[in-house]
VOGU-3710 file (C-alpha; in Angstrom, 3 decimals, decimal comma):
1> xxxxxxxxxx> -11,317/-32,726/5,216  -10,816/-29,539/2,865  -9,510/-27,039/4,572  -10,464/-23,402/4,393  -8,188/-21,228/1,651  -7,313/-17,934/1,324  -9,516/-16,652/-1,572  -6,676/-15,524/-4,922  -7,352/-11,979/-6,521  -4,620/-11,703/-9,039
11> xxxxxxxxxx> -7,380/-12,242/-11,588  -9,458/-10,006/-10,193  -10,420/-6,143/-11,328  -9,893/-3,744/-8,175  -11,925/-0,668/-8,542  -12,097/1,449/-4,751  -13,092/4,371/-3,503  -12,752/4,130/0,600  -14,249/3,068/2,142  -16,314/0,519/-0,631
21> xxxxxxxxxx> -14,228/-1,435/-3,168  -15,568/-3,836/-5,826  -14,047/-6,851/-7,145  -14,755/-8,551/-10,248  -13,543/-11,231/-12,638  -12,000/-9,444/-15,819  -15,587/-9,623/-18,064  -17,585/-7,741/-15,328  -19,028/-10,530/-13,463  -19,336/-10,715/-9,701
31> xxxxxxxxxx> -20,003/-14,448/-8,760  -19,998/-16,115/-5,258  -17,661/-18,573/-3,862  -14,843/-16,367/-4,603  -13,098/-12,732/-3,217  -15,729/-10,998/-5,925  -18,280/-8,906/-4,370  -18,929/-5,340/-3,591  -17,541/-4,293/-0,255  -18,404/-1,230/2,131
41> xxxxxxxxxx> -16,233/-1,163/5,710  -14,947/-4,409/5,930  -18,633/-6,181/4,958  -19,193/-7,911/1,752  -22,675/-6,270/0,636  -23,184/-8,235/-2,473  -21,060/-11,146/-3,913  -23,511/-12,017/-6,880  -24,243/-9,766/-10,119  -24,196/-11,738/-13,280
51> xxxxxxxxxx> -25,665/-10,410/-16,500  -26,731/-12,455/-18,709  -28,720/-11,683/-22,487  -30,808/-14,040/-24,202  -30,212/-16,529/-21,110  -26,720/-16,841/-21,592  -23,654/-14,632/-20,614  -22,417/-12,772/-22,831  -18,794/-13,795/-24,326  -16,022/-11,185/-22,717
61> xxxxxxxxxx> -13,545/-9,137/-24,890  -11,822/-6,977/-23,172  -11,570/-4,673/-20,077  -9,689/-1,847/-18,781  -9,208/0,489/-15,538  -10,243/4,398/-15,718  -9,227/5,105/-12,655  -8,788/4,046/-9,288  -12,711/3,877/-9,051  -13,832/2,930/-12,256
71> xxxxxxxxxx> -13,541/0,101/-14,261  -15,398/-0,667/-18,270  -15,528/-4,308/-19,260  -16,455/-4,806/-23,390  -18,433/-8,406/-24,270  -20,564/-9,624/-26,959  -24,009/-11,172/-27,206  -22,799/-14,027/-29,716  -26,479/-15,276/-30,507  -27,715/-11,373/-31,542
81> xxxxxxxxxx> -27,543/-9,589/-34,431  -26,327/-10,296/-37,716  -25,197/-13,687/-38,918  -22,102/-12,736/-40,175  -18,657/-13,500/-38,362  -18,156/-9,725/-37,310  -19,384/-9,089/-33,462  -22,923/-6,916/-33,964  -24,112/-6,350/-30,519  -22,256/-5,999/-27,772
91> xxxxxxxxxx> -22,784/-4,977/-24,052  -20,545/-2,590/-22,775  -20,912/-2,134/-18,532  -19,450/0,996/-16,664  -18,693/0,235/-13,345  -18,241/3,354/-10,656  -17,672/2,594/-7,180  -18,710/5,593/-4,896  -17,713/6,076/-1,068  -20,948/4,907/-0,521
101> xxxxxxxxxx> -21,610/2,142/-2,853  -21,478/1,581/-6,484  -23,599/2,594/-9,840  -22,994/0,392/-12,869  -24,305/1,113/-16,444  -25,101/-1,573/-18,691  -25,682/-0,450/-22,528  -26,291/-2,875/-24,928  -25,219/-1,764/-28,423  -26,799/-2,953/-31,397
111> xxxxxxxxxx> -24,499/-2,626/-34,636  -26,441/-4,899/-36,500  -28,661/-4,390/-39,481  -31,255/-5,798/-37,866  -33,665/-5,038/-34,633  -32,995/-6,966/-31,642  -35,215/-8,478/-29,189  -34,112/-10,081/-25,955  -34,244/-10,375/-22,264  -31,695/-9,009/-20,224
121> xxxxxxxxxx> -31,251/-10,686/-16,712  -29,447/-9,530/-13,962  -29,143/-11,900/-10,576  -28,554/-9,492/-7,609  -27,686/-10,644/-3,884  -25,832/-11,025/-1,105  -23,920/-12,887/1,974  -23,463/-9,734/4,127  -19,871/-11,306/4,730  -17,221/-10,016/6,849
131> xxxxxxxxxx> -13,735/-9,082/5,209  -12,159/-11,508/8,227  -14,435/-14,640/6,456  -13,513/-13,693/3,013  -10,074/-13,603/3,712  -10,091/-16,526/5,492  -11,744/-18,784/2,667  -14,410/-19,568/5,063  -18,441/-19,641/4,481  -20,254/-16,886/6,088
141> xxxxxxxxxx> -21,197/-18,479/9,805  -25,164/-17,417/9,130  -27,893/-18,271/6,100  -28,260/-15,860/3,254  -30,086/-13,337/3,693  -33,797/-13,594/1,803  -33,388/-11,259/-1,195  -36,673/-8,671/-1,052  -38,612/-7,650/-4,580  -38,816/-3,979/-4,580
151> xxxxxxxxxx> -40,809/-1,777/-7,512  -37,432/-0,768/-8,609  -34,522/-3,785/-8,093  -34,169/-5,673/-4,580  -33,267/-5,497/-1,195  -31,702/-7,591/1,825  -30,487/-7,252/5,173  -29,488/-8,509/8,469  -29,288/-6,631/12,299  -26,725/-4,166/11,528
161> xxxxxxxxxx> -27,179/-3,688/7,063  -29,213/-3,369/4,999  -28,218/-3,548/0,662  -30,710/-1,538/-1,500  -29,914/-2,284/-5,298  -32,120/0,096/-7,354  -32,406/-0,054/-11,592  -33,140/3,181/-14,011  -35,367/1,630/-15,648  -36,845/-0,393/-13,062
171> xxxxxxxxxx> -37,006/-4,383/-14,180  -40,044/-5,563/-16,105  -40,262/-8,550/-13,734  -38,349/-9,814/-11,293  -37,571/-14,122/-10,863  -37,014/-15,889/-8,056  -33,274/-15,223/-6,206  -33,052/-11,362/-6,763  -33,260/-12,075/-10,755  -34,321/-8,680/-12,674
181> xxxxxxxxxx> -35,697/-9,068/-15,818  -36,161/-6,511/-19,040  -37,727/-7,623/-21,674  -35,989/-5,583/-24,538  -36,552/-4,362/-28,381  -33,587/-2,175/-29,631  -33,737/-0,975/-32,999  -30,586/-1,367/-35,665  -28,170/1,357/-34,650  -29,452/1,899/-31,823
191> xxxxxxxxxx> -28,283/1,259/-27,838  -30,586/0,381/-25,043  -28,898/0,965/-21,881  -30,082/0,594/-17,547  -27,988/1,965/-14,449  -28,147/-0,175/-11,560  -27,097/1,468/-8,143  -25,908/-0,906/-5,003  -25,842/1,199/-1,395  -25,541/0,356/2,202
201> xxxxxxxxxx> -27,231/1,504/5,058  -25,706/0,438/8,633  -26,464/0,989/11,919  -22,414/0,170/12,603  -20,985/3,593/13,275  -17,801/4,058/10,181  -14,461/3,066/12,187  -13,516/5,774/9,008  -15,208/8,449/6,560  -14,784/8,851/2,815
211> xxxxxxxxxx> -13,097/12,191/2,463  -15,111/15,278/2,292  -12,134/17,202/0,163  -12,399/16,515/-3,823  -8,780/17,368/-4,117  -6,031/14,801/-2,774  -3,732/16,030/0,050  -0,717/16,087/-2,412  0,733/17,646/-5,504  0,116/16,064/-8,446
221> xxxxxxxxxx> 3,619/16,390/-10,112  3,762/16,096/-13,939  7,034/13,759/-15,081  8,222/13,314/-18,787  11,032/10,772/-18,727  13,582/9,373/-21,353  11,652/5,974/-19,817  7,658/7,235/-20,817  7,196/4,414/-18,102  7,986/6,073/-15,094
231> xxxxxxxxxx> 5,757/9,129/-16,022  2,738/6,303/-16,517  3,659/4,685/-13,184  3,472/7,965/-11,121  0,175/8,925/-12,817  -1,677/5,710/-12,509  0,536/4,987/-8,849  -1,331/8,650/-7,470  -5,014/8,179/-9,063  -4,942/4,684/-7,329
241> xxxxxxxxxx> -4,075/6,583/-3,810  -6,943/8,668/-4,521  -9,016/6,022/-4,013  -7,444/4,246/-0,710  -7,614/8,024/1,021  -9,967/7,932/4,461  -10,694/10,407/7,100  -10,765/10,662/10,430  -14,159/10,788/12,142  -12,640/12,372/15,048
251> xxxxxxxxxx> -11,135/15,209/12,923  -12,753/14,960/9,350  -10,144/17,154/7,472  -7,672/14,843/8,268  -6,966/12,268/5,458  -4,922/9,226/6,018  -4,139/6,349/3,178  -5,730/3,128/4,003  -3,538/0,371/3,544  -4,824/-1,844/0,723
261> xxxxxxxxxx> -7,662/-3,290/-1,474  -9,338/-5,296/-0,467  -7,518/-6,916/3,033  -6,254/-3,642/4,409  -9,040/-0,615/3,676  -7,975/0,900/6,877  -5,527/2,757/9,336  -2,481/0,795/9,718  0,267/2,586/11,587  2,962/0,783/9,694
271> xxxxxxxxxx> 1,945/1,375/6,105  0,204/4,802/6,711  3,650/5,772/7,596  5,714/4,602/4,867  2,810/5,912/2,593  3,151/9,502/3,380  6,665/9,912/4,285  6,934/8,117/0,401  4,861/11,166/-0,790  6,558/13,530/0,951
281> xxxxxxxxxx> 8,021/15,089/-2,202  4,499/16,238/-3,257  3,611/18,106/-0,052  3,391/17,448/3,810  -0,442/17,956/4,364  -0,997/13,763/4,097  2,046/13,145/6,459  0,227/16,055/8,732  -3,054/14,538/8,594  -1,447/10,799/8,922
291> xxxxxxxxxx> 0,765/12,183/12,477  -2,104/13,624/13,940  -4,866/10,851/13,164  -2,238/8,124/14,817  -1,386/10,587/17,942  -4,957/10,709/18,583  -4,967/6,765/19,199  -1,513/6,267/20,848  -0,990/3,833/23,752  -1,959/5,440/27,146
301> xxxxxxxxxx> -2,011/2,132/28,872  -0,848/-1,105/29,333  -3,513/-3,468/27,844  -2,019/-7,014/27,173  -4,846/-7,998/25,549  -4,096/-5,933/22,533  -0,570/-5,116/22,771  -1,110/-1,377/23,820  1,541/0,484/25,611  2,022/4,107/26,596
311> xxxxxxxxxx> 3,556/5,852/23,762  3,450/3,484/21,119  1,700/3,888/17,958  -0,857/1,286/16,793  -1,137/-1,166/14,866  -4,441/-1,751/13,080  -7,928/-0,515/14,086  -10,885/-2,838/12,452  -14,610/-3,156/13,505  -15,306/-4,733/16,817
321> xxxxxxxxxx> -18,378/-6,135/15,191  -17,015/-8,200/12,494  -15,278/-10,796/13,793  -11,535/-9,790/12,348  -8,800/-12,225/13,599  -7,288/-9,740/15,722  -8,028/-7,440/18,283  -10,091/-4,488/16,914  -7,585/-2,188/18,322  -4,471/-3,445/18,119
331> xxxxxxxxxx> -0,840/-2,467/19,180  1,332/-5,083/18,132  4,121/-3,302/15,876  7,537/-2,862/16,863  8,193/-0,402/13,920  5,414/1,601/14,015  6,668/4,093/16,838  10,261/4,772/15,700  8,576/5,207/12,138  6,021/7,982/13,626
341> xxxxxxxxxx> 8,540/10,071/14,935  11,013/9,986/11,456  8,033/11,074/9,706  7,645/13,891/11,820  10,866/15,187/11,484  11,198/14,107/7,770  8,112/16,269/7,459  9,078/19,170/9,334  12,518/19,469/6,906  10,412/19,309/3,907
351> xxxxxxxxxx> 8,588/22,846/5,312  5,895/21,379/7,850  5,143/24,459/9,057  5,896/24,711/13,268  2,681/25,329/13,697  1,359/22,052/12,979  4,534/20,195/14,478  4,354/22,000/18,292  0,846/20,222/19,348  2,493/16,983/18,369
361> xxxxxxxxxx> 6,044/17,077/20,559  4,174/16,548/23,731  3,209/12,693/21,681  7,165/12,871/20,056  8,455/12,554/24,164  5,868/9,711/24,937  6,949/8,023/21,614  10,613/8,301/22,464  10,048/7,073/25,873  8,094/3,859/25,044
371> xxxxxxxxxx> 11,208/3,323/22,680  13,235/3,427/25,959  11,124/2,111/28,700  8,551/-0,479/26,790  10,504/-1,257/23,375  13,061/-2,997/24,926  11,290/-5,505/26,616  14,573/-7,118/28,624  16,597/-4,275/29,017  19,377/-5,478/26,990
381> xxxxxxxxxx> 19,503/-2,024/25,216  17,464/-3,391/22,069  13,926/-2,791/20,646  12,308/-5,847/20,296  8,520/-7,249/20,527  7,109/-9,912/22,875  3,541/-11,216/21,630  1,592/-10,786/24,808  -2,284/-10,627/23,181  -3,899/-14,054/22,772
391> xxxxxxxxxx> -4,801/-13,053/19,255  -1,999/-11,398/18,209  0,718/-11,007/15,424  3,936/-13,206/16,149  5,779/-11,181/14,173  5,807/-7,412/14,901  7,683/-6,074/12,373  6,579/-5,414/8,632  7,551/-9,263/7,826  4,486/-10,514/10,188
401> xxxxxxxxxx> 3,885/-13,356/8,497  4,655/-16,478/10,953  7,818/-17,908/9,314  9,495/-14,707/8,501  12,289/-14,405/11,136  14,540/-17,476/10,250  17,756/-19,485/9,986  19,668/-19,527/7,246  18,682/-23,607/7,865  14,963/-22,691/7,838
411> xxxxxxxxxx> 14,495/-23,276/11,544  12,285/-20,201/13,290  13,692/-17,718/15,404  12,165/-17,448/18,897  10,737/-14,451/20,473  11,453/-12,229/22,313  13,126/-10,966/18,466  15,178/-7,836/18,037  14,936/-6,862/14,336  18,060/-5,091/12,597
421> xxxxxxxxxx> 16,160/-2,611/11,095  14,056/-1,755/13,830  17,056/-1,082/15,492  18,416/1,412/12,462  14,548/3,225/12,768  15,436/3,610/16,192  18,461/5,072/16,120  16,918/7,462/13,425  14,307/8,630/15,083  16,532/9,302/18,539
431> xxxxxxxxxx> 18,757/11,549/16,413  15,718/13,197/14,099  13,896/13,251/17,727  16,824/15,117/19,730  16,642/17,558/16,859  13,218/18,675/17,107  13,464/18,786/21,273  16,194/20,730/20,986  14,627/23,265/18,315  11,036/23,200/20,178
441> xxxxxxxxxx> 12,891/24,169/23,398  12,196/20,828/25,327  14,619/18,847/27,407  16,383/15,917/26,550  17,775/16,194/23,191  21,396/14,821/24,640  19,840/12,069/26,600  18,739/11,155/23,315  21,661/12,046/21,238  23,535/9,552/23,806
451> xxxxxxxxxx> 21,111/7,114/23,721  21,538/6,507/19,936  25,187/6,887/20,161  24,988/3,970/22,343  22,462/1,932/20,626  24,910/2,177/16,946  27,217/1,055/19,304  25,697/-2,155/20,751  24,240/-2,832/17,309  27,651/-3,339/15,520
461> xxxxxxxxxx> 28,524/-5,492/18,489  25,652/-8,147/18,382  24,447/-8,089/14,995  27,133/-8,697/12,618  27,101/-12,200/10,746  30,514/-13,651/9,424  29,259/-16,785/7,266  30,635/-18,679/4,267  33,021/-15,976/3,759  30,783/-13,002/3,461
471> xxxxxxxxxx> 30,151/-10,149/6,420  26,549/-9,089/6,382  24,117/-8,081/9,497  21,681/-10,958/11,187  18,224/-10,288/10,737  17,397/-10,525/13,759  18,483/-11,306/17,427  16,724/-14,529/18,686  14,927/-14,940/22,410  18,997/-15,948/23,184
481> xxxxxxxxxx> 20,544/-12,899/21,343  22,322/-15,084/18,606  22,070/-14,263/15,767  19,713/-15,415/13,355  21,548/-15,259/9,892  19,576/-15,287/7,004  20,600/-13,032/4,319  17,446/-10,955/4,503  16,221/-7,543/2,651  15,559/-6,145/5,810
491> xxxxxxxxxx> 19,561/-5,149/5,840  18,654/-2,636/3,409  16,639/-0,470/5,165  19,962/0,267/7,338  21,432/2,317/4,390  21,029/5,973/5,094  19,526/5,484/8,737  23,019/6,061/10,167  23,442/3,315/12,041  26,093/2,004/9,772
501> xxxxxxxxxx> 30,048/3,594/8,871  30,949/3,742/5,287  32,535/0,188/5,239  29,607/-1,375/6,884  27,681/0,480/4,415  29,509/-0,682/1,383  29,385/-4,563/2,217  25,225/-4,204/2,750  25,239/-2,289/-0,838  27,408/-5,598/-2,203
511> xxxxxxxxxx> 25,630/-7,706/-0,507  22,412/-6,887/-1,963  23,408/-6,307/-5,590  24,035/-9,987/-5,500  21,567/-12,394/-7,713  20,648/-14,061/-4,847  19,121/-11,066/-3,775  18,339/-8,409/-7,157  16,158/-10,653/-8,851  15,951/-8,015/-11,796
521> xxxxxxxxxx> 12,436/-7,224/-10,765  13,234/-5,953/-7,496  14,312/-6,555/-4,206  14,046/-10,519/-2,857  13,308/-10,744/1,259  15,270/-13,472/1,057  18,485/-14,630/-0,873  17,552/-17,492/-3,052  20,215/-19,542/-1,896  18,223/-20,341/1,605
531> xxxxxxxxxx> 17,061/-24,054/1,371  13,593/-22,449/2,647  13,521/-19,889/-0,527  10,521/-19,433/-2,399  9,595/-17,011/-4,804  5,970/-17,319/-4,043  6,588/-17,120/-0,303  4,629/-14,240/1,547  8,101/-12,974/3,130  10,575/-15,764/1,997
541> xxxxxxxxxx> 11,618/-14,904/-1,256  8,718/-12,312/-3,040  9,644/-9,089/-3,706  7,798/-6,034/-2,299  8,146/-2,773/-4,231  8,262/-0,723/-0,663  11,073/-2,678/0,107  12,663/-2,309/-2,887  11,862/1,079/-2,523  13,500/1,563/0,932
551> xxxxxxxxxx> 16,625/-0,169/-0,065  16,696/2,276/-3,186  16,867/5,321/-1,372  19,384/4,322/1,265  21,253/3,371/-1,804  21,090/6,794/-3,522  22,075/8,329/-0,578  25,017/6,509/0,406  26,507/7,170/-2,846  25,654/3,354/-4,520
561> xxxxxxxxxx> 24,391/4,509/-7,432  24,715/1,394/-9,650  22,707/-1,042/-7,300  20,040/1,662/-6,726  19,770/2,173/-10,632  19,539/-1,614/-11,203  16,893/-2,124/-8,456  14,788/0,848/-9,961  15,406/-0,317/-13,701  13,858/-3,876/-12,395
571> xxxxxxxxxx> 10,606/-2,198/-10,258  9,574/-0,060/-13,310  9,795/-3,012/-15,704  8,018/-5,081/-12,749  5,162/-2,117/-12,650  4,725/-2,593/-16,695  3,876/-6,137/-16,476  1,145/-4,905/-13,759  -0,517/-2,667/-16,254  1,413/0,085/-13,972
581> xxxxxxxxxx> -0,756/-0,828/-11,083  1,966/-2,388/-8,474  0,441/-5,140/-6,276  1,178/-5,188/-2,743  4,214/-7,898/-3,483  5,056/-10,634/-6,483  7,380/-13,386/-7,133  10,253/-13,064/-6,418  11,198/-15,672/-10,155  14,757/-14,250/-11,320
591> xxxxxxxxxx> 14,163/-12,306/-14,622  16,486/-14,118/-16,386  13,808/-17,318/-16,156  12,296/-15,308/-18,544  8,994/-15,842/-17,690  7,999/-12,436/-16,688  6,411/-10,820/-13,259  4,834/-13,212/-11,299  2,012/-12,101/-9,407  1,091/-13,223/-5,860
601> xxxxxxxxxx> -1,923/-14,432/-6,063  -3,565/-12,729/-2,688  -1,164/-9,752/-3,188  -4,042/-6,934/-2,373  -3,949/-4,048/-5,708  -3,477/-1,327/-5,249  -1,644/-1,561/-2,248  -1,087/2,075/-0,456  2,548/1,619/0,038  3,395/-0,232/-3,114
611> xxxxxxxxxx> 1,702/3,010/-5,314  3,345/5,623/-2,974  6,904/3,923/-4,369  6,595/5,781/-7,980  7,734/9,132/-6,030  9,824/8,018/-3,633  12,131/6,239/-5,904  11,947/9,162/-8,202  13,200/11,386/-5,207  15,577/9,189/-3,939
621> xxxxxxxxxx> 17,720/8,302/-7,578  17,577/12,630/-7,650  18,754/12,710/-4,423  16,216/15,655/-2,840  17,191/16,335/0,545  15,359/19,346/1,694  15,796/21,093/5,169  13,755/24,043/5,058  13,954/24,974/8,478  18,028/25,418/7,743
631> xxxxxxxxxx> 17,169/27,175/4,217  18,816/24,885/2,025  17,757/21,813/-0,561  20,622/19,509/-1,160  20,367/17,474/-4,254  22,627/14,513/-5,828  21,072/12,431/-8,644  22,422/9,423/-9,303  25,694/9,362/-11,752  23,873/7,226/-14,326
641> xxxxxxxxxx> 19,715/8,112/-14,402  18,199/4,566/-15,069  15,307/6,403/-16,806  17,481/9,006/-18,885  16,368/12,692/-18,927  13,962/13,736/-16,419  11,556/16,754/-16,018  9,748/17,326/-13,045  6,849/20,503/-12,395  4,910/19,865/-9,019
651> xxxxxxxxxx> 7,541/18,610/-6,872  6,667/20,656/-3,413  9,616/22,054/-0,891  8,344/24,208/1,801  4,908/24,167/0,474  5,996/25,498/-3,419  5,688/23,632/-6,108  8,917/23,428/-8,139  10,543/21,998/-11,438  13,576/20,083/-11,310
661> xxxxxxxxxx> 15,220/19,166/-14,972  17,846/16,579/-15,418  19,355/16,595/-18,609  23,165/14,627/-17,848  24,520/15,677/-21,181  23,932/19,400/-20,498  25,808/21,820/-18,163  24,710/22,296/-15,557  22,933/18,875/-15,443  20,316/19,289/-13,140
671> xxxxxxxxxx> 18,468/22,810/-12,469  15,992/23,654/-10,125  13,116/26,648/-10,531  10,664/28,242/-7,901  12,504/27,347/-4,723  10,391/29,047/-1,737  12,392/32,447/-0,326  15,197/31,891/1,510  15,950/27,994/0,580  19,416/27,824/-1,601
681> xxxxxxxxxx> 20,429/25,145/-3,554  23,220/22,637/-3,338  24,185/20,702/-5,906  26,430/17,947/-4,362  29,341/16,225/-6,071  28,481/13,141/-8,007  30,309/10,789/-6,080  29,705/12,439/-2,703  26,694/10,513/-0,680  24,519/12,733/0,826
//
């Protein structure tokens, strides 16, 4: 019996403007039995459009990506035109995907010598899937919906939607299956050309809005490099966050990223996080807007059923109606809470103005408190996560995946699991959270101070692995509290958190610069020496450019320079190989095999927190460490750039934009212009960490 299969979109062209996306094979065609379809909130509203001139399709060329939301594909009409071996009519299709649908422009271009006659046909309709079926390789439970003739294209629905697809200039005929038909003369020279609109109309009330706002809630910094790549990567990285932005319904001015095309397009604690404390370097109003929409939905309660607490900060939130394979609102993260409150503080030092962090302390004590009280489960001093809903994640952290906590051996770690770097956001955000208490006049900031004191404690204690020789943290601490010891890439988000001393710090760094581990493309979530390793395994051996990214930064600013700059070097060569357009995660093949990138091939692109990495890593090797409220902006870049000089305009610190130039064989090497009033600069010692 065949068994259902996650559908592969590697090969696929992502073009999305939240909340609709539209996926395509690379000549323009949208054909079922595949991921390909055009997409508004989670349903599938059409998964067939296939042109085709002269009763055949036309032969593809080429294609390219415009921006996040657009998409051109070039082919040629093989049969047409002059019989000579040069191409001499071609069809060239525009594809624009709106937060409401899509328009898509099909102009056929005769270059001939010759008139042309023909019949272009276009086969329009739809299975009115849910993203949950598509994802899961399954059939849509109910028929196909009858496709409706219409004067000007065709129509279908079900209970809740209903697709209108409309042509300018309406069809000549129409044929049997949602076929329209032109019957079409186009003079030599000349270009005959129809727009063809697809929209939704649902009764299902939008879980999110497409933002009102034409401008993004960032800076758009402008970088010239020594490596032209990283400028390209930022550019193209930031147009294809433009396209994942949402709003809340509740509060329409706030924007939040949604997580990823196509799986993701919506508010996931977790990667809504990491996205805007990433961005942070181009302004705090996403990292506002992201706070506030997840304090809105935090935990009041203790619901089993969906893993909701009080205090903690969800998970996911997905239509009720559509069947998605967990709860529509769901709790179960581990991470997501500690993460919440280091944005908020990271926030408030990059200028955050008080104004906008004072309505959200009163959700800062809750979140600290479910840390306490609810995040460790047993009591043994430890956050870690106990599955309790029936349809839940068995992994809590940001490796979810079912096999991603295990034994060097391969065996699977039990819950209830204690993640290291859970812990290490923990301890962060107890420190970062003291601060703010302490500065917003609220009680508790030594509790708290204490409490983190103690947990850095207990964590160098229990989750230290001695193994073969080598001295590395555990990943995890099993249901038993042993600990679990393979040689994971979660270690590296521990660098910079605090929870480690220098020498602990140094070892991690080593550890990590390994082969093993640096594939020269990135980071690996797991060594490749594990007799479970695989470089196309969701968490066992890929590498994910957030990851990377994280590891990066607490590299930088611990004063490991080298590893960082290696890591980076790999991710920007990685991002080239993706047309600049990082996927969500890739293989994690060693670059030595010579066989370039490998993608994933249900990695979702763009991905929110794979994009977001372009500025963070760009940051984090210049070593910006603002803290406005104190007046000062500490810099350190690396001692040896990976991407040579660097220029930077649009950079923001306290809500002005500046320009930071790095030029290492110059004196002074790095200057800084249009720092707000009262912020000074430091320019820290190039071996000093930060």
């Amino acid at each position: 019996m065949a068994r259902d299969q996650q559908p592969y979109l590697h090969n696929l062209v992502s073009s999305v403007r939240a909340p609709a996306l539209a996926l395509s094979t690379a000549d323009g065609q949208i054909r079922p039995g595949s991921a390909s379809g055009v997409y508004h909130s989670d349903r599938r509203l059409l998964d067939e459009f296939v042109l085709r001139v002269d009763g055949v399709e036309p032969a593809p060329v080429t294609h390219g990506v415009a921006a996040a939301h657009e998409a051109w594909f070039l082919s040629i009409a093989r049969a047409l035109g002059d019989e000579i071996p040069d191409p001499t009519v071609a069809i060239e299709r525009r594809r624009a995907v709106g937060s409401d649908g899509l328009r898509e422009t099909f102009a056929l271009q005769n270059r001939s010598t010759v008139d042309v006659r023909t019949a272009i046909a276009l086969r329009c309709s739809g299975d009115l899937s849910a993203m949950s079926v598509v994802k899961a390789g399954r059939a849509a439970a109910t028929r196909r919906p009858r496709v409706e003739e219409t004067t000007h294209g065709v129509s279908w629905s079900d209970e809740q939607t209903r697709v209108v697809v409309t042509a300018d200039p309406a069809p000549h005929s129409h044929e049997p299956g949602g076929v329209l038909r032109w019957n079409v003369e186009v003079p030599a020279g000349a270009t005959w050309e129809v727009a063809v609109d697809v929209r939704c109309q649902s009764t299902l009330p939008a879980l999110f809005d497409a933002p009102g706002e034409t401008l993004p809630p960032w800076s758009c910094p402008v970088v010239r490099a020594g490596d032209h790549r990283l400028a390209r990567l930022v550019e193209r990285s930031l147009a294809d966050l433009d396209g994942l932005l949402l709003s809340d319904p509740l509060v329409p001015k706030d924007r939040f990223a949604g997580a990823g095309s196509p799986w993701f397009l919506t508010l996931f604690g977790r990667d809504s996080l990491w996205t805007a404390r990433f961005l942070l370097p181009t302004g705090t109003e996403l990292a506002a807007s992201t706070l506030r929409t997840l304090a809105r939905r935090q935990g009041s309660a203790v619901d089993a059923e969906r893993d909701e607490e009080p205090g903690k900060i969800l998970h996911e939130l997905r239509h009720a109606d559509l069947g998605a394979a967990l709860p529509p609102v769901y709790y179960g993260t581990v991470d997501a809470t500690p993460l919440w409150i280091c944005l908020l503080a990271d926030a408030w030092r990059w200028g955050l103005p008080d104004d906008d962090v004072e309505p959200l302390i009163a959700h800062l004590e809750r979140a600290l408190v479910w840390m306490r009280d609810y995040g460790d489960a047993d009591g043994d001093g430890f956050l870690e996560y106990v599955p309790h809903a029936a349809r839940g994640l068995s992994n809590q952290g940001w490796k979810d995946s079912h096999d991603s906590v295990q034994w060097f051996d391969g065996a699977l770690a039990e819950s209830p699991i204690a993640l290291c770097e859970v812990q290490a956001y923990a301890y962060e955000a107890a420190r970062k959270g003291a601060d703010l208490l302490e500065t917003f006049g609220r009680a508790g900031a030594d509790e708290w101070r204490e409490w983190a004191t103690q947990l850095r404690k207990r964590f160098r204690d229990a989750f230290w692995v001695e193994r073969a020789g080598e001295s590395y943290p555990a990943i995890a601490l099993d249901r038993n509290k042993q600990r679990v010891d393979t040689v994971s890439s979660n270690i590296g988000h521990l660098l910079g958190t605090g929870i480690l001393d220098d020498e602990e710090t140094a070892l991690i760094a080593a550890r990590l610069g390994q082969p093993d581990m640096n594939s020269g493309w990135g980071l690996r979530t797991m060594t490749a020496a594990s007799p479970r390793y695989n470089p196309l395994s969701y968490h066992g051996g890929s590498v994910w450019p957030h990851d990377t990214a994280i590891t990066i930064s607490g590299l930088a600013a611990t004063g490991h320079d080298d590893i960082a700059a290696s890591l980076a070097q790999g991710l920007v060569a990685a991002a080239e190989a993706f047309e600049f357009r990082l996927p969500e995660l890739y293989g994690g093949h060693a670059r030595d095999d010579g066989i370039g990138p490998v993608p994933y091939p249900a990695a979702c692109r763009p991905q929110a927190w794979a994009a977001a990495t372009a500025v963070y890593v760009t940051a984090a090797l210049l070593g910006l460490q603002p803290d406005v409220p104190a007046g000062r902006l500490a810099i350190r870049p690396v001692r040896e750039m990976p991407f040579g000089e660097l220029d930077i305009e649009g950079f923001v610190v306290g809500h002005t934009p500046i320009r930071i130039r790095h030029y290492p064989r110059h004196e002074p090497a790095t200057t800084v212009e249009g720092l707000p009033a009262g912020v000074t600069l430091q320019l820290v010692s190039g071996h000093q960490p930060l």
